[in-house]
C-alpha positions as CSV (number, residue, x, y, z in Angstrom):
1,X,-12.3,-6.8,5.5
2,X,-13.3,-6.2,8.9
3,X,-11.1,-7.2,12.2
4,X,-12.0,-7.8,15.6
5,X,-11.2,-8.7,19.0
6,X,-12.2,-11.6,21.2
7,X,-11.3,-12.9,24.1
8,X,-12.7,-16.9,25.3
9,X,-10.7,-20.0,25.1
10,X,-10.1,-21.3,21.3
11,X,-11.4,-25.0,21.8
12,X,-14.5,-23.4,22.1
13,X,-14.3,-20.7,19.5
14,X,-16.4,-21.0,16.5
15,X,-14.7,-20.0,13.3
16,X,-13.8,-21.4,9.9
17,X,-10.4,-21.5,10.5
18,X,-8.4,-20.6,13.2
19,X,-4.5,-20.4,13.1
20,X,-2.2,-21.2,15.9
21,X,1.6,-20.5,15.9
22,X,3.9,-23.0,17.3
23,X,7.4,-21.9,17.4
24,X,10.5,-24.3,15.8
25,X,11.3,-27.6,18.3
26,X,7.9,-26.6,20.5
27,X,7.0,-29.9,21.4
28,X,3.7,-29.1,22.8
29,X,0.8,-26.7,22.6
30,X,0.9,-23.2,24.8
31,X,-0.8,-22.9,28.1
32,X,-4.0,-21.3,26.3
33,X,-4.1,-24.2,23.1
34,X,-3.7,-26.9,25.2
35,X,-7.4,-27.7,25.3
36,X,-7.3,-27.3,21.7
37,X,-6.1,-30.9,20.8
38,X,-8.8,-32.1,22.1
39,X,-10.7,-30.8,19.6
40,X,-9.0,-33.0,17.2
41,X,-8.9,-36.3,19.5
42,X,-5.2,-35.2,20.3
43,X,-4.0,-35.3,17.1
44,X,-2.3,-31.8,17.6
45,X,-0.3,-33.0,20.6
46,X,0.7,-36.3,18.5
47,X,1.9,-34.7,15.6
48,X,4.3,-32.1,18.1
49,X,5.6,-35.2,19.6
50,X,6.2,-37.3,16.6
51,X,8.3,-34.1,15.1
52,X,5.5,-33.8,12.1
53,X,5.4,-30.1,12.7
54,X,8.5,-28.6,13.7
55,X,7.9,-25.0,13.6
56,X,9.9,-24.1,11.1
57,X,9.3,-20.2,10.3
58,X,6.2,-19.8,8.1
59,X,6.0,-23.7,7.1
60,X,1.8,-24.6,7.8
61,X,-0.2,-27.7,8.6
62,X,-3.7,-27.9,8.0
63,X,-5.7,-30.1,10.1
64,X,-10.1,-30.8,9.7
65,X,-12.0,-31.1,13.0
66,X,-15.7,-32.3,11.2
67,X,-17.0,-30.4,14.5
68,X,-19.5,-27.6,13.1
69,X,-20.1,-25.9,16.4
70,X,-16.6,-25.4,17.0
71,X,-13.1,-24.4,15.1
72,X,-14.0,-26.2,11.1
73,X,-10.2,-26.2,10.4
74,X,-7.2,-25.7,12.5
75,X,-3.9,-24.2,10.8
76,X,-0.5,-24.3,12.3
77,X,2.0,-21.8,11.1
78,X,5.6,-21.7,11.9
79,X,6.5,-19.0,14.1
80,X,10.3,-20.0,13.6
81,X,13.4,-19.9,16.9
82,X,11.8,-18.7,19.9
83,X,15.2,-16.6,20.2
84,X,14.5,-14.9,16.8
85,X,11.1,-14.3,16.9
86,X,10.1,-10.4,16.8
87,X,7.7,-8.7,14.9
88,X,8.4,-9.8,11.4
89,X,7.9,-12.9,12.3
90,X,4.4,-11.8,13.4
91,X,3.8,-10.1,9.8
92,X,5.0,-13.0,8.3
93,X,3.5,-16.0,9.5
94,X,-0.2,-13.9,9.8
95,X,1.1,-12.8,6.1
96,X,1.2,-17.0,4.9
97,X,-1.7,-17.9,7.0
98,X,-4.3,-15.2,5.5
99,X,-2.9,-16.9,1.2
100,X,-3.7,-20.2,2.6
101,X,-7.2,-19.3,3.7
102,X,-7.6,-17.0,0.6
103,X,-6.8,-19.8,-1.6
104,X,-9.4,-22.1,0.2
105,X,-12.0,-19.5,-0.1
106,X,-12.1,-19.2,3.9
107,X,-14.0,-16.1,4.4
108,X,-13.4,-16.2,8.2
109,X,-10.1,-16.6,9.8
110,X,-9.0,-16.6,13.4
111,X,-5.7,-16.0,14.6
112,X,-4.2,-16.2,18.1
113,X,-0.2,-17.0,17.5
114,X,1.4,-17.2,20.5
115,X,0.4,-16.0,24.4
116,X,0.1,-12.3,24.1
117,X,2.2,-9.8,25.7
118,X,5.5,-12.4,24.9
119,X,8.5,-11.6,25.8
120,X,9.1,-7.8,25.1
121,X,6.6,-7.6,22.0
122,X,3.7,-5.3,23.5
123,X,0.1,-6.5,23.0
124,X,-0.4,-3.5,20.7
125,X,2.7,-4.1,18.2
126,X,1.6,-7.5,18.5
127,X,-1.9,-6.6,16.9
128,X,-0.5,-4.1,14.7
129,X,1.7,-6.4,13.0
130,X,-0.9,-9.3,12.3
131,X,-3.1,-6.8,10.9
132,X,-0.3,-5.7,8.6
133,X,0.6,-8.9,7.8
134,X,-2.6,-10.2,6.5
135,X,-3.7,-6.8,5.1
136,X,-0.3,-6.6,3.3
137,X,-0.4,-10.0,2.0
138,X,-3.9,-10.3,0.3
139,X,-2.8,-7.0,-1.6
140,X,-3.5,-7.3,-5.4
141,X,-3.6,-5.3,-8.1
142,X,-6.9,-6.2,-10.1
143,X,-8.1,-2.5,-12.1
144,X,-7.0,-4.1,-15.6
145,X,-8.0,-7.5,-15.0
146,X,-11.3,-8.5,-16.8
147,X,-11.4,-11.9,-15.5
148,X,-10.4,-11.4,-11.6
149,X,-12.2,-13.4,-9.6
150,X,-13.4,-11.7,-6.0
151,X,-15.5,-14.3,-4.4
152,X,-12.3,-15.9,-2.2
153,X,-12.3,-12.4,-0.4
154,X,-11.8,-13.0,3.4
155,X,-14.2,-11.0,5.4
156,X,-13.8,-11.2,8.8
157,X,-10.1,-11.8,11.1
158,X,-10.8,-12.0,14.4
159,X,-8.3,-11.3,16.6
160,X,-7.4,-14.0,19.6
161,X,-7.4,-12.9,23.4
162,X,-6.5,-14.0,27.0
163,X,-7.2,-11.1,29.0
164,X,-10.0,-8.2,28.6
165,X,-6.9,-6.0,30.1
166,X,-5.7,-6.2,26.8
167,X,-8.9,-5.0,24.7
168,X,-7.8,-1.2,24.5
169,X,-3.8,-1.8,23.6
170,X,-5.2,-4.0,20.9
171,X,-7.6,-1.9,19.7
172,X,-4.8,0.7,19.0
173,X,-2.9,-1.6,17.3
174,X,-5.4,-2.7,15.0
175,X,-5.9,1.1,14.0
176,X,-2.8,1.5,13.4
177,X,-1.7,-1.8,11.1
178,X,-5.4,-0.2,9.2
179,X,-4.0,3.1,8.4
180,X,-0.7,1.5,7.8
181,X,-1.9,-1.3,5.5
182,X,-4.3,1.8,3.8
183,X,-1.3,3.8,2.8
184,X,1.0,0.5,1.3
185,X,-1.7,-0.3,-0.6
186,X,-2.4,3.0,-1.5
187,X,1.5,3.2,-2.8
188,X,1.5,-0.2,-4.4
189,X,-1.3,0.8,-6.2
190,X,0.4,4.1,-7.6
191,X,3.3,2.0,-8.4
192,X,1.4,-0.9,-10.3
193,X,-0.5,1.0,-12.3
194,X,1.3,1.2,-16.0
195,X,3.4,4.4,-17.7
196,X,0.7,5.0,-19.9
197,X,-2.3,5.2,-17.2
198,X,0.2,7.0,-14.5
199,X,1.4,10.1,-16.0
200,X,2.1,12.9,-14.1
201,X,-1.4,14.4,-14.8
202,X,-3.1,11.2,-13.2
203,X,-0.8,11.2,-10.3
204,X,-2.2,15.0,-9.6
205,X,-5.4,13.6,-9.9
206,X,-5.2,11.0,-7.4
207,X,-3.3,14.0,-5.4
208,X,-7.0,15.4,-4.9
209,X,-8.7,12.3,-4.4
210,X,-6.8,11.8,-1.0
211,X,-7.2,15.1,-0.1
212,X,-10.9,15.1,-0.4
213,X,-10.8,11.6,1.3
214,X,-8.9,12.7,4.2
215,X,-8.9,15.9,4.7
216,X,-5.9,17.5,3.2
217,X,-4.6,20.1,1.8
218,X,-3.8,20.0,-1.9
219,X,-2.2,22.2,-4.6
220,X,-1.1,21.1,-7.9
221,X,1.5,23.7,-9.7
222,X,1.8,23.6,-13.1
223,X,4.3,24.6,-15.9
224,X,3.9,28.0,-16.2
225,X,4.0,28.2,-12.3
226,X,7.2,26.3,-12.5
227,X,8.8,28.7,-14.3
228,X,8.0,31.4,-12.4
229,X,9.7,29.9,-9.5
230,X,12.6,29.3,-11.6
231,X,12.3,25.2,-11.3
232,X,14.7,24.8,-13.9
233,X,15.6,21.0,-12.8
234,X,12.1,19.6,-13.1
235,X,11.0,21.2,-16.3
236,X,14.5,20.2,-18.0
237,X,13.8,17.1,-17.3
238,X,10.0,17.2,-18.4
239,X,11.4,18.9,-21.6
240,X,11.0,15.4,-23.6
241,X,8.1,14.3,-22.8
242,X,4.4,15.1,-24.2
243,X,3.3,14.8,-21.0
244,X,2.8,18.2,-18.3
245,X,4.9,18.0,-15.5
246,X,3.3,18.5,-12.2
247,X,4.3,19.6,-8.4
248,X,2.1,18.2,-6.0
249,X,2.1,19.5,-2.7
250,X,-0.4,17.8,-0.1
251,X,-0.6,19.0,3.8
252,X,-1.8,17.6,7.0
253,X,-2.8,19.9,9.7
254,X,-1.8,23.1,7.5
255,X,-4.0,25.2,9.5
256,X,-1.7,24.7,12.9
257,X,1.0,26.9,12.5
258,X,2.7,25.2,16.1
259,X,2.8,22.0,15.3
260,X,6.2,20.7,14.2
261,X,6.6,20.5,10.4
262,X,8.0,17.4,8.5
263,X,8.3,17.7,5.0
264,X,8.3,14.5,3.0
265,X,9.7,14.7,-0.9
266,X,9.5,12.0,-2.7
267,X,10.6,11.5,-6.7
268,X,7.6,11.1,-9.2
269,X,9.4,10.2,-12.5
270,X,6.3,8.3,-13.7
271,X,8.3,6.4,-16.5
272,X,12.2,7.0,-17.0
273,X,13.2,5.9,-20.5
274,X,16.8,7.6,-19.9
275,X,15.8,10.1,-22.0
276,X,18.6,11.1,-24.6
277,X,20.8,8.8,-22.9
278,X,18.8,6.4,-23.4
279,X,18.4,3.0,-21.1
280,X,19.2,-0.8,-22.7
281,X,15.7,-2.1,-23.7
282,X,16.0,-4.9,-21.3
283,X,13.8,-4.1,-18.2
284,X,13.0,-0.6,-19.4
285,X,9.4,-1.6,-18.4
286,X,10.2,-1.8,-14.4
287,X,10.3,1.9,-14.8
288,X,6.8,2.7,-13.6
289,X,8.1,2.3,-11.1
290,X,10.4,4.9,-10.9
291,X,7.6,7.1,-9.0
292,X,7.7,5.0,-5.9
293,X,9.4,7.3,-3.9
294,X,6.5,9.9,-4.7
295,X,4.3,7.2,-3.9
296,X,5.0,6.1,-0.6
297,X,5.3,10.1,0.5
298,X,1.8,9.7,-0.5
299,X,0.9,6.8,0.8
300,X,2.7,7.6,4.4
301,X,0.5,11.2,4.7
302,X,-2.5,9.5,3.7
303,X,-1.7,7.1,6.8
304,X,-0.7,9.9,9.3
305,X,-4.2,11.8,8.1
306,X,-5.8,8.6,8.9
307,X,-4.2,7.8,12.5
308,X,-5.2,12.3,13.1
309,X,-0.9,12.4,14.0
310,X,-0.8,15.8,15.6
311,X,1.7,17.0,13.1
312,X,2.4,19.9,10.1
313,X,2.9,17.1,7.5
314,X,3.8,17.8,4.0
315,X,4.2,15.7,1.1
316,X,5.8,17.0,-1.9
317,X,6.1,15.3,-5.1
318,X,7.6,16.4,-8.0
319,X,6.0,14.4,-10.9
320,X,7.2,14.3,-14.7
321,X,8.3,11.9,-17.3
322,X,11.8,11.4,-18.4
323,X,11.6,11.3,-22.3
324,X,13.8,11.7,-26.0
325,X,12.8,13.8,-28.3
326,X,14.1,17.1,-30.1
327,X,13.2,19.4,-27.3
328,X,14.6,16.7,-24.9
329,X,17.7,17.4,-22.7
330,X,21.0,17.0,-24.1
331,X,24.4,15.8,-22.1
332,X,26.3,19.1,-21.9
333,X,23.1,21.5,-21.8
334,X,23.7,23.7,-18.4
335,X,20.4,24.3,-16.6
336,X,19.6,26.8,-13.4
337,X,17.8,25.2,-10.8
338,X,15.6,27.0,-8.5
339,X,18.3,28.4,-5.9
340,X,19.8,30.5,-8.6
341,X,22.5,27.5,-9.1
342,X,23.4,26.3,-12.4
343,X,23.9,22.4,-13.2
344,X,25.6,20.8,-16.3
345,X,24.2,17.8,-17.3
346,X,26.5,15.1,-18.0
347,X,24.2,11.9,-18.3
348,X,20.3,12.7,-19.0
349,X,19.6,9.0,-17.2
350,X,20.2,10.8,-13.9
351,X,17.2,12.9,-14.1
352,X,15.7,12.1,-10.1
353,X,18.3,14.3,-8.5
354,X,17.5,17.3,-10.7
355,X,13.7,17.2,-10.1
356,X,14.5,16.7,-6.4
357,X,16.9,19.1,-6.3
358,X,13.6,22.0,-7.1
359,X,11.9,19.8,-4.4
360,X,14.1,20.2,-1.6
361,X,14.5,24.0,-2.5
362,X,11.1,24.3,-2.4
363,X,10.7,22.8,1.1
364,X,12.7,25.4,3.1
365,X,10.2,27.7,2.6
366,X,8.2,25.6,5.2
367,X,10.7,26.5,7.9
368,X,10.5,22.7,8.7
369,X,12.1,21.1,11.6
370,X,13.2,18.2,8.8
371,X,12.7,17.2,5.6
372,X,13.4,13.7,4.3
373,X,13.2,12.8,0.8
374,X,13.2,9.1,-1.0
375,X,13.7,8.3,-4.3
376,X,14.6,5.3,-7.0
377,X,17.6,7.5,-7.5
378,X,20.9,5.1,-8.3
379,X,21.9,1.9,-9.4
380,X,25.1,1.9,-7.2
381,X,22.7,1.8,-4.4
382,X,21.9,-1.9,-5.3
383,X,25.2,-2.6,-6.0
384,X,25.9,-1.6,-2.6
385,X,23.8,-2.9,-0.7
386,X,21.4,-5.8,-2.7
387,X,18.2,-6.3,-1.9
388,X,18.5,-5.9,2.8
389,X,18.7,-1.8,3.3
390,X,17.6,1.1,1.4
391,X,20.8,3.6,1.7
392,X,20.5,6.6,3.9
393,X,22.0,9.8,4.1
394,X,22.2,12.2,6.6
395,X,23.2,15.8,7.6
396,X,22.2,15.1,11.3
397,X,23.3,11.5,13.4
398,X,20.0,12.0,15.4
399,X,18.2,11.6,12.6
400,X,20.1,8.2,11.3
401,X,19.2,6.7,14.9
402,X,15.6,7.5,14.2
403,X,15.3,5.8,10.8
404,X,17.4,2.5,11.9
405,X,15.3,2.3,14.9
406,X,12.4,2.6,12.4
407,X,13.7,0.2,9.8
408,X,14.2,-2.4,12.4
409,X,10.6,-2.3,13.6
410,X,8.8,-2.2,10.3
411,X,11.7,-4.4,8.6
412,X,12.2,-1.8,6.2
413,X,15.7,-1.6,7.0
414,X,18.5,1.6,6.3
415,X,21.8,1.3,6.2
416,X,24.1,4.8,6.5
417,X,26.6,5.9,3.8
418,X,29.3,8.3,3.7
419,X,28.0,12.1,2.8
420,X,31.8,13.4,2.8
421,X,32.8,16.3,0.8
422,X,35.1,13.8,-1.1
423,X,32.2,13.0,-3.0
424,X,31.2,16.5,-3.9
425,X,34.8,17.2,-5.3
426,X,33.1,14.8,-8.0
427,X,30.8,17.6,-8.7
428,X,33.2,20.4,-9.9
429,X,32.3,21.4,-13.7
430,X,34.1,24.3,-16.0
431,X,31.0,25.6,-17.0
432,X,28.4,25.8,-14.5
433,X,28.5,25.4,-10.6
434,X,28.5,21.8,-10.6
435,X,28.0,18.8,-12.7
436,X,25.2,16.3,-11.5
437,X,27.0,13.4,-11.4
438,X,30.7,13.0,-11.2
439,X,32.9,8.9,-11.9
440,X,31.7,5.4,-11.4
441,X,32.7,5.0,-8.4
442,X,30.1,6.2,-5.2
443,X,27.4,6.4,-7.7
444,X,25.2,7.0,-4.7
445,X,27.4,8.9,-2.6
446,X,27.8,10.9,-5.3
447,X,24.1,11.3,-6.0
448,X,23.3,12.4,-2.1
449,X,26.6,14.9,-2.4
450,X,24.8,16.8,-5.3
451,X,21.4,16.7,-3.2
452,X,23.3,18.2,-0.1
453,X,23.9,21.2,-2.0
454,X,20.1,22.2,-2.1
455,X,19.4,22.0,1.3
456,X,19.4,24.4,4.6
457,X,17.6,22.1,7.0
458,X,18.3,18.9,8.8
459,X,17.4,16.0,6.2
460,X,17.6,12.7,5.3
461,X,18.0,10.8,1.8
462,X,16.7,7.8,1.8
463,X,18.0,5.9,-1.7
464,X,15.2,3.0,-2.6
465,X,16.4,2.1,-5.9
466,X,16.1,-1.3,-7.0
467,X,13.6,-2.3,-3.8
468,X,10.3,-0.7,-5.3
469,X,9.7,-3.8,-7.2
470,X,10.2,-7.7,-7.2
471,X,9.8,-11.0,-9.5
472,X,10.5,-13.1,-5.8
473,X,6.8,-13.0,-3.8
474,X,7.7,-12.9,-0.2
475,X,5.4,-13.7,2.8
476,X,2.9,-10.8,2.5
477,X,5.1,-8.6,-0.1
478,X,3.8,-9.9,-3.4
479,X,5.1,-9.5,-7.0
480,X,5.6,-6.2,-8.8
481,X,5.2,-3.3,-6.3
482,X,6.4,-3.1,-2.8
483,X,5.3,-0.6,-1.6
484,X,8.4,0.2,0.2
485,X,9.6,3.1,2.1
486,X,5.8,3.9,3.1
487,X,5.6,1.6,6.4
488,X,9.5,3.3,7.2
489,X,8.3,6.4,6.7
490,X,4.7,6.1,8.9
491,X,7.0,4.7,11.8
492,X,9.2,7.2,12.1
493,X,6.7,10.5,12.3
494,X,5.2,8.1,14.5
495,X,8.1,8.1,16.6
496,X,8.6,11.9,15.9
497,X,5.3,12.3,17.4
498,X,5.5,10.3,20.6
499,X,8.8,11.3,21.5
């Protein structure tokens, strides 16, 4: 799909469809649309009048012109209360537009939603977000469909403008809602793809193919490395499955030792079946997905490659399946992780903080300046907190300010829990030097106490479980895989970078 820029008046613009956002209880067009009703004999000014349209966020009206030299069709989209409007109202309302011209089989669309530069919503977030809202919303997941149909593909979105003055900031935006809506579909993709297709093996695989794509670094260690650097977490928990467990470590910039380094760790249990404890059948198929926080560390670096950030990125994920069988890990067995410390297992269903736990050990030999890792890692997360904030836990408060500032821009949102040594009193075990999970109560509290104890570095946790997949299609989110935690993730070494 390609996207441009334009700037003229829109009752002359020529296009198959062009949308126009009218915010809730606008009873006219804006200063620049107002010619546009002419284009339709008035009709567009009647119906704001009359109340047909109202405005209501993301609710469209399609309307027919019959003039070929001009606009063919002219859609109105809801931009919603003028005093709530902000970017995701952007995302969203591009996000409807782009499915109602998909299913029409419009393969040119036209957008200009408001007057740019509104309010305090720069030109370039402005174009950022409509590119991530169409991008994002024409997503789908066709490599095992035999029948899918591509010939309803929108080709071109051009891009609306008022001023030239506003050519370069919206070029930049459009780059960056490109390389953002590259590395969500990227991640979808990963997550979509089924248990028996994404094994850890496969996810190495398309480790290398974005490292030749891009221009990363990549290194894939194996078992018998694993062993060797004592990685007792991740190969307990691979100790069920027929399938090889895999590290993957991908780098950006690895050649510029002065650069500040991020390191991003993100959990790659490509199928959890609880292994000896095992899960209730019901829903054991949504984990596929519980790789997602391996995938959006993927998809984010392959966005940061793509914008050139000037940044030491690396993405580490450790990838294995959680399986039963007679060499499979037992409640009781007492494993040494690869800080020396030993772990007694007490519930083989809580296998993503034991191959993070080798993760994060593994990333202070990067010296970084932080490392944040993300994971499908508890239930009580969702319990907590539903289906509005991923939960987030910290070591450092300047880092929580980053990521809500970041979650309020891309919508992703975090909210903080406690990290208080309370929880880690959970922890204490007879036998080894802690147990990996402790009551029912704090589930994830508990979960991010255990992490904490592998870490030397300023770091985040960022808990995604129950958020890496839906039934309920959303504006430009559709169903199965998010996606989410990769758009978070891209803001905020964004934010790293420019501040």
């Amino acid at each position: 799909m390609e996207i441009k820029l334009e700037i003229g008046a829109l009752d002359g613009h020529k296009t198959e469809m062009l949308v126009v956002g009218i915010f809730e209880g606008q009873g006219s067009l804006s200063q620049s649309a107002t010619a546009l009703s002419s284009v339709v004999s008035g009709k567009i000014s009647q119906i704001l009048t009359d109340r047909d349209f109202t405005g209501i966020a993301n609710s469209l009206l399609l309307l027919y012109t019959d003039c070929t030299e001009k606009a063919k069709r002219i859609l109105l989209v809801g931009l919603g209360k003028e005093s709530k409007f902000g970017l995701e109202s952007i995302r969203n309302a591009s996000g409807v537009a782009a499915k109602r011209a998909h299913e029409l089989g419009v393969k040119q669309i036209s957008i200009q939603l408001f007057e740019e530069g509104h309010g305090s919503i720069s030109v370039e977030d402005t174009a950022q977000a409509i590119v991530e809202g169409v991008g994002l919303s024409l997503y789908q997941f066709t490599e095992l469909k035999s029948d899918y149909d591509d010939s309803k593909r929108i080709e071109t979105v051009t891009i609306l403008l008022n001023q030239k003055r506003n050519l370069q900031p919206a070029e930049a935006g459009i780059k960056a809602g490109k390389a953002i809506v590259d590395g969500t579909s990227l991640t979808r993709d990963l997550v979509n793809w089924p248990g028996n297709f994404a094994t850890p093996t496969f996810l190495a695989e398309q480790a290398i193919k974005i490292s030749e794509k891009a221009g990363l670094t990549c290194q894939i260690l194996d078992e018998k490395t694993m062993r060797k650097l004592g990685m007792g977490g991740l190969l307990g928990v691979s100790s069920g499955s027929e399938q090889s467990p895999k590290f993957i470590i991908l780098e950006l910039n690895a050649n510029k030792p002065k650069l500040d380094t991020i390191v991003l760790v993100g959990k790659g249990v490509t199928f959890d079946s609880g292994g000896i404890s095992l899960k209730p059948s019901d829903d054991m198929g949504r984990m596929r997905s519980d790789m997602a926080g391996g995938a959006a560390v993927l998809g984010a670096i392959t966005a940061a490659a793509e914008l050139e950030l000037p940044l030491h990125l690396v993405a580490l994920v450790p990838a294995t399946e959680n399986m039963p069988d007679g060499r499979a890990l037992k409640p009781g067995d007492v494993l040494r992780v690869m800080n020396g410390k030993t772990v007694e297992i007490v519930n083989t269903d809580s296998e993503g903080r034991l191959v993070l736990a080798d993760a994060l050990c593994y990333a202070s030999r990067y010296a970084p300046k932080i490392v944040v890792d993300i994971a499908t890692l508890t239930g009580s997360r969702t319990v907590a907190l539903g289906s509005a904030a991923a939960g987030l836990f910290s070591n450092d408060e300047s880092l929580v300010r980053r990521f809500v500032e970041a979650g309020i821009k891309t919508h992703e949102r975090v909210w903080q829990l406690p990290l208080w040594d309370d929880y880690a009193e959970e922890l204490k075990s007879f036998a080894a030097d802690m147990k990996h999970q402790g009551g029912k109560g704090g589930g994830a509290c508990i979960a991010a106490a255990f992490l904490n104890k592998f870490v030397s570095y300023p770091w985040v946790h960022l808990d995604i479980a129950g958020l890496a997949s839906t039934e309920t299609e959303k504006p430009y989110t559709p169903r199965w895989a998010t996606g989410l935690g990769t758009r978070l993730l891209i803001q905020f070494i964004r934010d790293w970078v420019s501040k």
